[in-house]
C-alpha positions as CSV (number, residue, x, y, z in Angstrom):
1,X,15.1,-13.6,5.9
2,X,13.2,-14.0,2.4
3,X,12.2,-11.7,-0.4
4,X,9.3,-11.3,-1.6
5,X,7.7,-12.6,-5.0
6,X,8.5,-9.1,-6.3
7,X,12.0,-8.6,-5.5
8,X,12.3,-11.9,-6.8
9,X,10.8,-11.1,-10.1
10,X,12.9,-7.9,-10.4
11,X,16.0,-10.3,-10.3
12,X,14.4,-12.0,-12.9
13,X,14.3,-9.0,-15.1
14,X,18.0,-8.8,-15.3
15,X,18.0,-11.9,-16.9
16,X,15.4,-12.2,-19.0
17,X,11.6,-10.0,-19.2
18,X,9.2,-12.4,-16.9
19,X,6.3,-14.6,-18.9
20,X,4.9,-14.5,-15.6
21,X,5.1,-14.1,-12.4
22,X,7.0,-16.0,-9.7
23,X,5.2,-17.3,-6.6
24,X,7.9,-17.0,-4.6
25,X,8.0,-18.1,-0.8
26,X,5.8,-21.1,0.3
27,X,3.9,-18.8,2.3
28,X,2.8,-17.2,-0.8
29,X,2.4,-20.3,-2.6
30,X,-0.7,-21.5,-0.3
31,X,-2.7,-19.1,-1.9
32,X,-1.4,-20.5,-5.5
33,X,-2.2,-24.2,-4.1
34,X,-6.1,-23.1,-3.0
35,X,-6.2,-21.8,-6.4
36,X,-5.0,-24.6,-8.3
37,X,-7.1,-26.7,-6.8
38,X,-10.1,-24.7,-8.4
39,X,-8.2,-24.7,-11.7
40,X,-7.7,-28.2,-12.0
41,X,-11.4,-29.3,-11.6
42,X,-11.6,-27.6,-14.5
43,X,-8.5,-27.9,-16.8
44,X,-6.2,-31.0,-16.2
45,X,-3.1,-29.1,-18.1
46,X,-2.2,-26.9,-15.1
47,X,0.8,-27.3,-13.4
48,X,3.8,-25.6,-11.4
49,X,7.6,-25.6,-12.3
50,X,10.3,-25.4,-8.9
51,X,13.3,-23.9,-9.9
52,X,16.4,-24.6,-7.5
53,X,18.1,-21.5,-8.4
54,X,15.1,-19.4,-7.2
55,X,14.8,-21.1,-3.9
56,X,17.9,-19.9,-1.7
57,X,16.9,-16.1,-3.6
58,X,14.1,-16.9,-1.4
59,X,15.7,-17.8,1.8
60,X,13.9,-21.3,2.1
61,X,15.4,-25.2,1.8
62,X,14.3,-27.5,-1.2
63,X,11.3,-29.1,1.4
64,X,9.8,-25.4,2.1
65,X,9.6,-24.5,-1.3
66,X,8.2,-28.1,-3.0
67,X,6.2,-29.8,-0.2
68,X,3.6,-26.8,-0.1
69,X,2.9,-27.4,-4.0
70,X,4.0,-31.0,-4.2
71,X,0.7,-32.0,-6.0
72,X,1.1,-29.9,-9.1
73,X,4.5,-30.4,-9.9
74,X,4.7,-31.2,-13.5
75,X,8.6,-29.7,-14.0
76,X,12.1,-29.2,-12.2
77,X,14.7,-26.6,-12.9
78,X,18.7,-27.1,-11.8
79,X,20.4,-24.1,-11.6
80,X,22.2,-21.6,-9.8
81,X,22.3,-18.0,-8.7
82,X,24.2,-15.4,-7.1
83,X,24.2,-13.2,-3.9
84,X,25.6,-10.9,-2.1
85,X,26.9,-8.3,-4.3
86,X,24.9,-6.6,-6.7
87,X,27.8,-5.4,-8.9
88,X,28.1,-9.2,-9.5
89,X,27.6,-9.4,-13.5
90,X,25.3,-12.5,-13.0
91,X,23.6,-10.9,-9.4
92,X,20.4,-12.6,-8.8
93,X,18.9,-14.9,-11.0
94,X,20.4,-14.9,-13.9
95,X,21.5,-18.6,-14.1
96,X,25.4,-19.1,-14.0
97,X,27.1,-22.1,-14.0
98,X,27.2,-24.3,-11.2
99,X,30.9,-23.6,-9.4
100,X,30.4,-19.2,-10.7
101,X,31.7,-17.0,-7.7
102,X,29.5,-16.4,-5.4
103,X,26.9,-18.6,-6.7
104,X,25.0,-20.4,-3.9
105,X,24.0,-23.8,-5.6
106,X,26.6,-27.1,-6.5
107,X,26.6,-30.5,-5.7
108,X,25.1,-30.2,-2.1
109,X,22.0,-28.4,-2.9
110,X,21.4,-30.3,-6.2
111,X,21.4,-33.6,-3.5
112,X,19.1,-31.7,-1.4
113,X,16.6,-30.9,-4.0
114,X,16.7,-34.6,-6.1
115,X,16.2,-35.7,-2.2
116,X,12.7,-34.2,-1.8
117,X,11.6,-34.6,-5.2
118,X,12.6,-38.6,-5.0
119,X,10.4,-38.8,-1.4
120,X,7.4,-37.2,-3.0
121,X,7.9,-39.5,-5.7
122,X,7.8,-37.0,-8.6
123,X,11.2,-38.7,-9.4
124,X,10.0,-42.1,-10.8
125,X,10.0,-44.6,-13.8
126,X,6.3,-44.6,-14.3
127,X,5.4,-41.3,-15.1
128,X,9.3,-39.6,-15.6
129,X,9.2,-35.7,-15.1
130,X,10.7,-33.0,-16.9
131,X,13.7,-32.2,-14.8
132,X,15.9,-29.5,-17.0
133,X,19.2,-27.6,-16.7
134,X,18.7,-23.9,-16.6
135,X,22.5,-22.1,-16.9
136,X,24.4,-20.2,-19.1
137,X,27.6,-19.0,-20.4
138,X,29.0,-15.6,-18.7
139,X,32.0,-13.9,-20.2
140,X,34.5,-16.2,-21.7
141,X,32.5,-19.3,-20.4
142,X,33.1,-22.2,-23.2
143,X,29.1,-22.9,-23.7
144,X,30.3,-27.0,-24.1
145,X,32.2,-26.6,-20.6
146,X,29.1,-25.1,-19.4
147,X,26.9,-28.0,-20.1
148,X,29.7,-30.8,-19.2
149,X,29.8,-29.2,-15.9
150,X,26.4,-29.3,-15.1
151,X,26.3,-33.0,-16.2
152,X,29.5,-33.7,-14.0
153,X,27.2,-32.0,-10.9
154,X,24.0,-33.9,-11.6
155,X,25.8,-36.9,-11.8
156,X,27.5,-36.0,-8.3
157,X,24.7,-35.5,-7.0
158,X,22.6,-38.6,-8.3
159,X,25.6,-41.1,-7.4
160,X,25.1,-39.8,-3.8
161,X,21.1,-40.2,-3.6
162,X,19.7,-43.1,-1.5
C-alpha cells in the first residue's frame, strides 16, 4: 500500500523544507495531468520532474509513476531512499547513496526506471533531458566516493539497457 502526497511531503521535510508540493501517487497525478493540460495552452515552460527515490516511498513501479504524466516530463532524478525504520538517520527521503542500509533503490531499479523513460522516448539524442543525480553524504560518507558510486550504478545500469 501507498502513502499519500502528504506523508510523502513530511518525509520530505526531514530533508530539506518543500518548494512545493509533491504529487505523489499516479492516482493523484491525473488530476495534475488535466491541469497541465490547461497550463500549457497557455505557458509552454511548464513541466514535471519524476524522482526515482520518491517512487517506491510511494509504493508504485517506474511505469505507474511516469506513464500517467509521460507528456510533461521535462526532468529525471536518480536517487535513493530508505524504509522501514524510522530511527534510520536518512528515514524517508532524504537521498542516501545508492548501496546505504536499508535504502530500497541500486542497480535494478535504476534499470527499471532508464527502461520506461527510454520506451517513452524522453531518453533520446534529439532533444537530451535533464536526467540528474540526487544523493548525498551521511556520516563519515567521503562526498567523492559518493558521486563515484553513483556513476559506477548509472553506468551498471545503462550497460544493461536494451
Amino acid at each position: 500500500m501507498g502513502i499519500s502526497a502528504n506523508e510523502l511531503n513530511q518525509y520530505t521535510a526531514r530533508a530539506v523544507a518543500p518548494v512545493a508540493h509533491l504529487l505523489g501517487a499516479a492516482d493523484e497525478a491525473a488530476t495534475v495531468t488535466v491541469n497541465a493540460e490547461a497550463v500549457t495552452r497557455h505557458h509552454d515552460n511548464f513541466g514535471l520532474l519524476v524522482d526515482l527515490s520518491h517512487i517506491p516511498l510511494i509504493g508504485e513501479s517506474p511505469a505507474e509513476a511516469i506513464l500517467p504524466v509521460r507528456e510533461y516530463l521535462v526532468q529525471a532524478h536518480l536517487g535513493n531512499c530508505v524504509m522501514g525504520d524510522p530511527a534510520q538517520p536518512a528515514y524517508g527521503d532524504c537521498h542516501p547513496r545508492f548501496g546505504f542500509p536499508n535504502g530500497t533503490n541500486d542497480v535494478e531499479q535504476v534499470l527499471e526506471f532508464l527502461k520506461v523513460l527510454k520506451e517513452i522516448h524522453f531518453l533520446n539524442t534529439q532533444n537530451p533531458p535533464i536526467v540528474s543525480f540526487e544523493i548525498k553524504p551521511f556520516g563519515d560518507d567521503d562526498p567523492d566516493l559518493v558521486i563515484a558510486n553513483a556513476k559506477r550504478t548509472l553506468n551498471e545500469a545503462w550497460a544493461r539497457l536494451d
